[in-house]
N, C-alpha and C positions, 0 to 999 in steps of 0.2 A: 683517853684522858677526859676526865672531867671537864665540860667546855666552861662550867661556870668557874672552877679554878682557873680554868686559860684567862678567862676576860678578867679576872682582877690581877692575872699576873701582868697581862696587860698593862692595865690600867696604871700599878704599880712601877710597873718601869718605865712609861710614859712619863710620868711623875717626877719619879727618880733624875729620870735626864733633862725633864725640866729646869729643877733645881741645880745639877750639876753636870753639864754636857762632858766634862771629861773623865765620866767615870769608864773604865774597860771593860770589856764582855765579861770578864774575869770577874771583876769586884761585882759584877751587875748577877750576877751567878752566883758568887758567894752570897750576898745580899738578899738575895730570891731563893735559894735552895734547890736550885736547879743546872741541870748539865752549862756549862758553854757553848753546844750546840745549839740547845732549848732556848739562850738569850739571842743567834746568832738567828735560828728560824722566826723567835718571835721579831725581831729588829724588821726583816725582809716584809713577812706580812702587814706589819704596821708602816712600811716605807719609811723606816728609821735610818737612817748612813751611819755606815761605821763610822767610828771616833775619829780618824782622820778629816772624816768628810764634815763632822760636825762642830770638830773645834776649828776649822779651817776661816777667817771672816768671812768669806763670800761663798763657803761652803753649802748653805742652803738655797742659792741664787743656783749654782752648778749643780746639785742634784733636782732640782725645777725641771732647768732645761733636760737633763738626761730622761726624766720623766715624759714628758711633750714632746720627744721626736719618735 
């Protein structure tokens, strides 16, 4: 793969979930033109949480700490 496609795929779904934290790997995939996998590797690398973990209020408080132990 093209790593300079990668980094704006990046960059774009970063963005995307910005703007709206409950979108699904699904819609983030359709949206991007890429597998559900490819949204689900990219999430991991970028230390993005699944949707659960994101629309959760104090969801970014709990994956902090998951992080730091």
């Amino acid at each position: 793969m093209n790593s300079a496609k990668k980094v704006i795929r990046h960059e774009r779904l970063f963005k995307m979930l910005q703007r709206n934290p409950f979108l699904t790997d699904e819609q983030l995939a359709k949206n991007l033109a890429v597998s559900i996998q490819t949204i689900r590797l990219d999430r991991l690398s970028l230390n993005i949480p699944e949707l659960r973990e994101r629309t959760r209020p104090d969801g970014r408080k709990r994956a902090g700490k998951a992080e730091s132990h």
